[in-house]
C-alpha positions as CSV (number, residue, x, y, z in Angstrom):
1,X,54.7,41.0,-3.7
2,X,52.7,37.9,-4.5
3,X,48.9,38.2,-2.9
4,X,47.5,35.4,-1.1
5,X,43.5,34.7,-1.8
6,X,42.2,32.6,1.2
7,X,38.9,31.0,0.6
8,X,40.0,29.5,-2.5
9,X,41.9,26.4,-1.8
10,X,39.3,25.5,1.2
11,X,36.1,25.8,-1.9
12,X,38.7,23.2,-4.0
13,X,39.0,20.5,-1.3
14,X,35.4,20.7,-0.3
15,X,34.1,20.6,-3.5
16,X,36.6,17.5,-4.3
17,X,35.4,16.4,-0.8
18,X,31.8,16.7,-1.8
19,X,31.8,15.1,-5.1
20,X,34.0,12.2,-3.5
21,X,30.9,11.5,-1.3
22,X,27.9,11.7,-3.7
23,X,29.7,9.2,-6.0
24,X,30.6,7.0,-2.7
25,X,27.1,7.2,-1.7
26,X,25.5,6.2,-4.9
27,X,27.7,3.3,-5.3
28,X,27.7,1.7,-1.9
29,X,24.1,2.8,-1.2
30,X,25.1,4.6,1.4
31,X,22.8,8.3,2.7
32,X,25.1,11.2,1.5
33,X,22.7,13.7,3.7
34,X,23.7,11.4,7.2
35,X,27.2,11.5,5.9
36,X,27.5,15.0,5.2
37,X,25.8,16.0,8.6
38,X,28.1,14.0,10.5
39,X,31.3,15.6,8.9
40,X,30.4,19.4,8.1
41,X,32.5,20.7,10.6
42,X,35.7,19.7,8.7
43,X,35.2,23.2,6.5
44,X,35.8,25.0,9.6
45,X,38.8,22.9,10.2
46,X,40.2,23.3,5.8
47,X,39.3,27.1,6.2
48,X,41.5,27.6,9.5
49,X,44.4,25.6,8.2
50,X,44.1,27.5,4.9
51,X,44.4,30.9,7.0
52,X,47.3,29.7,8.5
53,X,49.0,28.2,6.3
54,X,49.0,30.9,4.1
55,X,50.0,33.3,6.9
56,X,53.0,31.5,8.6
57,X,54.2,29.9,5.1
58,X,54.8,33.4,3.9
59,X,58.6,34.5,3.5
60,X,57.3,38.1,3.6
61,X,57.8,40.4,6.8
62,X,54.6,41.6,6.2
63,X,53.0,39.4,3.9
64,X,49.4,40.8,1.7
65,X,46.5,38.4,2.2
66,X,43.2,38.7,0.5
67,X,40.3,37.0,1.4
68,X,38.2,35.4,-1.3
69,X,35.0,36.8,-0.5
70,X,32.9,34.5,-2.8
71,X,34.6,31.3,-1.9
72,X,34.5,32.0,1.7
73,X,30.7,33.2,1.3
74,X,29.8,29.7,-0.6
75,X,31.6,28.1,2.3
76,X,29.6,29.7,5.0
77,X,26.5,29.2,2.7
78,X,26.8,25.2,2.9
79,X,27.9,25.9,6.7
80,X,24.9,27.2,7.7
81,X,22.7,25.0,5.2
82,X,24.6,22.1,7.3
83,X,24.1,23.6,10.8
84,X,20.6,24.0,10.1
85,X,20.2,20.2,8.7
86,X,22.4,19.1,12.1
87,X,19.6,21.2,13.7
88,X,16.9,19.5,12.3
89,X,18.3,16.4,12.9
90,X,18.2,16.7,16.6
91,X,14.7,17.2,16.4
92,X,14.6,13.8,14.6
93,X,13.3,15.5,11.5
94,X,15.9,14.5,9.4
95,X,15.1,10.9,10.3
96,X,11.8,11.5,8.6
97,X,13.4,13.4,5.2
98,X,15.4,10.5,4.9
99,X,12.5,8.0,5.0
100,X,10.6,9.8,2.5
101,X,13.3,10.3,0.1
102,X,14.6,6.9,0.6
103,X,11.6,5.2,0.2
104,X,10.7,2.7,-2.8
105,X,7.6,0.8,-3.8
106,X,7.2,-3.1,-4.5
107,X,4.5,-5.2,-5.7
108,X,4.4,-8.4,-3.6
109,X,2.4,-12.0,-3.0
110,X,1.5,-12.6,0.4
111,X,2.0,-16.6,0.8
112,X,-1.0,-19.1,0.6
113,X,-2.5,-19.8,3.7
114,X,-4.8,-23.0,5.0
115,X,-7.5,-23.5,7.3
116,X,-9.2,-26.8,7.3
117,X,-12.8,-27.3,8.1
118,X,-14.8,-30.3,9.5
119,X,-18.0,-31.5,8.7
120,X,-19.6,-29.5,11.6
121,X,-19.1,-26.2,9.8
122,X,-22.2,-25.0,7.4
123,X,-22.3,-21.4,7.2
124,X,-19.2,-19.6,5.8
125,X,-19.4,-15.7,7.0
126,X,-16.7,-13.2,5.1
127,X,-16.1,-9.8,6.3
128,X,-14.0,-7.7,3.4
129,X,-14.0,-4.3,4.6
130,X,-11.0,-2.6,3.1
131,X,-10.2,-4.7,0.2
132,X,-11.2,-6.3,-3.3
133,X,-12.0,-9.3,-3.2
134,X,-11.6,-12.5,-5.8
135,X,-14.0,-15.3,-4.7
136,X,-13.9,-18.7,-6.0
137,X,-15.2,-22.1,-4.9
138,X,-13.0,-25.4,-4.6
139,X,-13.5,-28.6,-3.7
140,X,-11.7,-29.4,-0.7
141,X,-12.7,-28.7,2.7
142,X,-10.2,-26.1,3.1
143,X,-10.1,-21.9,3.3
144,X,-7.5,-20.7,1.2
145,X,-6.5,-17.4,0.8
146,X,-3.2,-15.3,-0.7
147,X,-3.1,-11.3,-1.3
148,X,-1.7,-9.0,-3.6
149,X,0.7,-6.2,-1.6
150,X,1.6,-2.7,-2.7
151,X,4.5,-1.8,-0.3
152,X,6.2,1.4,0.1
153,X,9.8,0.4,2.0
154,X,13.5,0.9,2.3
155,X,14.6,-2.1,0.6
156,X,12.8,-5.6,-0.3
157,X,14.1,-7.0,3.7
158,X,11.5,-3.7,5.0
159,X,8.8,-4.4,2.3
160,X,8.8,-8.2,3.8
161,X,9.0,-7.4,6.9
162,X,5.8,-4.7,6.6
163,X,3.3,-7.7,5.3
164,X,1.2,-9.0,7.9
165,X,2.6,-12.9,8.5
166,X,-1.0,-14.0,9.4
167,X,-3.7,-12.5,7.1
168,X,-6.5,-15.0,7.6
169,X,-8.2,-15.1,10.5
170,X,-11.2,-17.4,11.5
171,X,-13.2,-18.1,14.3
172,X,-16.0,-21.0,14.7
173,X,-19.3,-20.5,16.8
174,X,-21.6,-23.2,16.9
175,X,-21.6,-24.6,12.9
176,X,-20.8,-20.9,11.5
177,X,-17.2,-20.3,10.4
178,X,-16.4,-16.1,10.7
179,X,-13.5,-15.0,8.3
180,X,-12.0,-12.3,8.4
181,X,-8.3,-10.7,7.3
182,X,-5.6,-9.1,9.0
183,X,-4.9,-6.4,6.8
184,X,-1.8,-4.5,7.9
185,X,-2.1,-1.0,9.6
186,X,0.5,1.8,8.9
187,X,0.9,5.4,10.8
188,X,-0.6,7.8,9.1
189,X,2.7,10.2,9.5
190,X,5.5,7.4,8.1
191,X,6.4,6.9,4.6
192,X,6.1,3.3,5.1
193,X,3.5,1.5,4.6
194,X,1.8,-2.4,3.5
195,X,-1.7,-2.2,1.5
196,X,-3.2,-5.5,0.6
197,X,-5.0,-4.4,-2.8
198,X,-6.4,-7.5,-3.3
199,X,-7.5,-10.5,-1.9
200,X,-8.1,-14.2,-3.5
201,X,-10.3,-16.9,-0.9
202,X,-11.3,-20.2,-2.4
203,X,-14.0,-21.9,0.2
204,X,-15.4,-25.7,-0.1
205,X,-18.6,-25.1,-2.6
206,X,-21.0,-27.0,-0.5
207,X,-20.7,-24.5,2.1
208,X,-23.9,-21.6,2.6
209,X,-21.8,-18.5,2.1
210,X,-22.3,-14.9,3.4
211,X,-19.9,-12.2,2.4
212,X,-19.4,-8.7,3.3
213,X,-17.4,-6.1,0.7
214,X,-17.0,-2.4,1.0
215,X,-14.7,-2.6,-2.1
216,X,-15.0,-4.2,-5.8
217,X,-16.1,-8.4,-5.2
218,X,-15.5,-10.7,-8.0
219,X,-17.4,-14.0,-7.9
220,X,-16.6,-17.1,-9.3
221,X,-20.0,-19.3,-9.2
222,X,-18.9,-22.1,-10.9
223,X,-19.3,-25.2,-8.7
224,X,-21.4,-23.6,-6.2
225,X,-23.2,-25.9,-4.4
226,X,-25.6,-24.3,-2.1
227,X,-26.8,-20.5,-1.1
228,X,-24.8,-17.0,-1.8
229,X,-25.4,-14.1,0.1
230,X,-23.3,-10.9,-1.0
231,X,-23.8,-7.0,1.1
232,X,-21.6,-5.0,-0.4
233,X,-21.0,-0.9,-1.2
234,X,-18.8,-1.4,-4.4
235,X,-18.7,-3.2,-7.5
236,X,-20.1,-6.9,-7.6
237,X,-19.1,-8.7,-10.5
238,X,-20.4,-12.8,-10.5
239,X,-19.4,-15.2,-13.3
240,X,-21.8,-17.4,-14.1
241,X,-21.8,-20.8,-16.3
242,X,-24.5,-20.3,-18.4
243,X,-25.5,-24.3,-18.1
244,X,-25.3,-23.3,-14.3
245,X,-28.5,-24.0,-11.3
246,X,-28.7,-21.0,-9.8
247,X,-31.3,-18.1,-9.2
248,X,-29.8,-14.6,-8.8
249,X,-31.7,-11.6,-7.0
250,X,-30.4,-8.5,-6.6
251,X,-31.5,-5.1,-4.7
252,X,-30.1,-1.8,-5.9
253,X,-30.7,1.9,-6.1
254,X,-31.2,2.3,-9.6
255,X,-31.7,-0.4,-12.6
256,X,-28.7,1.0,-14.4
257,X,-26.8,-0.6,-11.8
258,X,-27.9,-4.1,-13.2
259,X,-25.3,-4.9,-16.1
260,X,-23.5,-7.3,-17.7
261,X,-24.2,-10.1,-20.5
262,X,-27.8,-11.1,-19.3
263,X,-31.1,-9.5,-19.5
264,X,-32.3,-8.5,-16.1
265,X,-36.2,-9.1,-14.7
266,X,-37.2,-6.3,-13.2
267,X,-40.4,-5.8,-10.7
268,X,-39.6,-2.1,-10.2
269,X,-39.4,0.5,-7.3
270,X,-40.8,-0.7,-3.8
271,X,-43.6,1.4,-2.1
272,X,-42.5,3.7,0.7
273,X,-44.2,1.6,3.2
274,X,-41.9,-1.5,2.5
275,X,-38.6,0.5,2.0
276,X,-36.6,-0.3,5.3
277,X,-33.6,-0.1,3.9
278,X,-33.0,2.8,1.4
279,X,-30.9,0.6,-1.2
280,X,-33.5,-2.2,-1.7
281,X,-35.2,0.0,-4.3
282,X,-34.9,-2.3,-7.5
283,X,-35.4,-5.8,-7.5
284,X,-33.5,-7.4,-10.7
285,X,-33.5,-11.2,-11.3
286,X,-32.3,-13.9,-13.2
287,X,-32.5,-17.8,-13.7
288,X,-30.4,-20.2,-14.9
289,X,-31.4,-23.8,-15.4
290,X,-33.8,-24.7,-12.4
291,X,-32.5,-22.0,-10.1
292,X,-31.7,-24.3,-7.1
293,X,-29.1,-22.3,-5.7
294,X,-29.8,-19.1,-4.5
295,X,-27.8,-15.9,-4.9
296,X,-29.0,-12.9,-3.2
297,X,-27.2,-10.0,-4.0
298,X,-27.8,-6.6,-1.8
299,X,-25.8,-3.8,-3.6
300,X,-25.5,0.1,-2.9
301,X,-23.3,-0.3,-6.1
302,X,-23.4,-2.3,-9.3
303,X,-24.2,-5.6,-10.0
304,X,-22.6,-7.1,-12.9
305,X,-23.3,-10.7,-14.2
306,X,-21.6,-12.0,-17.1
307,X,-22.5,-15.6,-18.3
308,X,-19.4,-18.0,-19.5
């Protein structure tokens, strides 16, 4: 009498089944976990038909059926592993698995922006709080300004999508021009996210400038035409041409924070009574040509000035 093994055929088909999906999911780009949540109940449906089948098809009176213990127990195992993913999934957790093990990362260019200025406008103010910052002066009496984007997205139509349309932002007082950026904000608990590494402005030259960096602040002084005033809590890096006008003070912590190509002048610590500020500690200066433009530099980091 020929013995029947139920459990067998069922672990066939699904594993057919189940390599059938992963190579349609890789090649369409389609999620095999959504897929395979949405359909698990069809191994309940191969495994009843399977019992069945084999029952009713037999020509036997009585026919001997044996159950396949291991097939039937790898079945259950991916039934339950299933049940508890559907689970999961009406908690919305799933949603969140997917994100993170769908997500990519791109390296984009945010698109140059404009803002023109009039004659009325003296004082530039730029407030830099989150990223670096490439300074550089132009001609024109426009604010340009373009970023560098790490992205972490879907696809490239997300990534797009996640960087912040506008990212400069102005606003004019009186003759004082405040800049500012729009850098974008991401939830703390998504996989998704927009960081704008870096920035690049280019402002008229002839403008008084103030700028304000908590990260690293590269400066390009050639063709400035009037004052420079830099706070900042990172790295400040200035180029200077050496057959340049300018006079550059800087306040640090520590004269080892005073690098680059140059040699520094330095008048040494301040007395206590005249230390309002804990940072102004050394004073560290340099002159090039007649010094009429003025750089102040204020710096609970380095200073770096490299002639070129």
């Amino acid at each position: 009498m020929k013995k029947r093994r139920v459990g067998t055929l069922s672990l066939g088909i699904f594993l057919i089944g189940l390599g059938s999906l992963l190579f349609y999911a890789q090649f369409n780009e389609k999620n095999a976990l959504e897929i395979a949540v949405n359909w698990w109940p069809v191994l309940l449906f191969l495994l009843g038909v399977e019992v069945l089948w084999y029952t009713y098809s037999a020509k036997e009176e009585a026919p001997k059926i044996k159950y396949d213990f291991f097939s039937i127990f790898v079945i259950f195992l991916f039934l339950i592993i299933s049940m508890g993913v559907y689970g999961l999934s009406q908690t919305r957790l799933t949603s969140h698995l997917n994100a993170w093990l769908s997500v990519q990362k791109f390296q984009l260019q945010t698109a140059p922006e404009e803002l023109a200025l009039d004659k009325t406008i003296k004082k530039i103010v730029i407030d830099v709080p989150s990223s670096q910052l490439q300074l550089r002066t132009g001609t024109e009496e426009l604010v340009t300004v373009f970023g560098e984007a790490y992205v972490a997205a879907e696809n490239m139509e997300m990534a797009e999508k996640l960087i912040t349309p506008k990212l400069l932002v102005g606003r004019k007082v009186g003759d004082t021009l405040y800049v500012s950026f729009n850098v974008p904000f991401s939830a703390s608990n998504s996989p998704y996210y927009a960081c704008i590494e870096e920035i690049t402005l280019i402002v008229p030259a002839d403008r008084f400038l103030e700028v304000k960096s908590a990260q690293t602040l590269e400066v390009d002084a050639a063709g400035l035409k009037n004052q420079l005033m830099i706070e900042g809590s990172g790295t400040t890096e200035l180029k200077v041409p050496e057959q340049g006008d300018y006079a550059i003070t800087a306040y640090v912590e520590d004269e080892r924070e005073l690098r680059g190509n140059v040699e520094w002048t330095l008048s040494g610590k301040r007395g206590e009574e005249e230390q309002t500020e804990s940072f102004r500690q050394v004073t560290g200066k340099l002159t090039f040509g007649e010094g009429r433009y003025k750089i102040n530099i204020m710096s609970r980091g380095t200073v770096v000035v490299n002639k070129i």
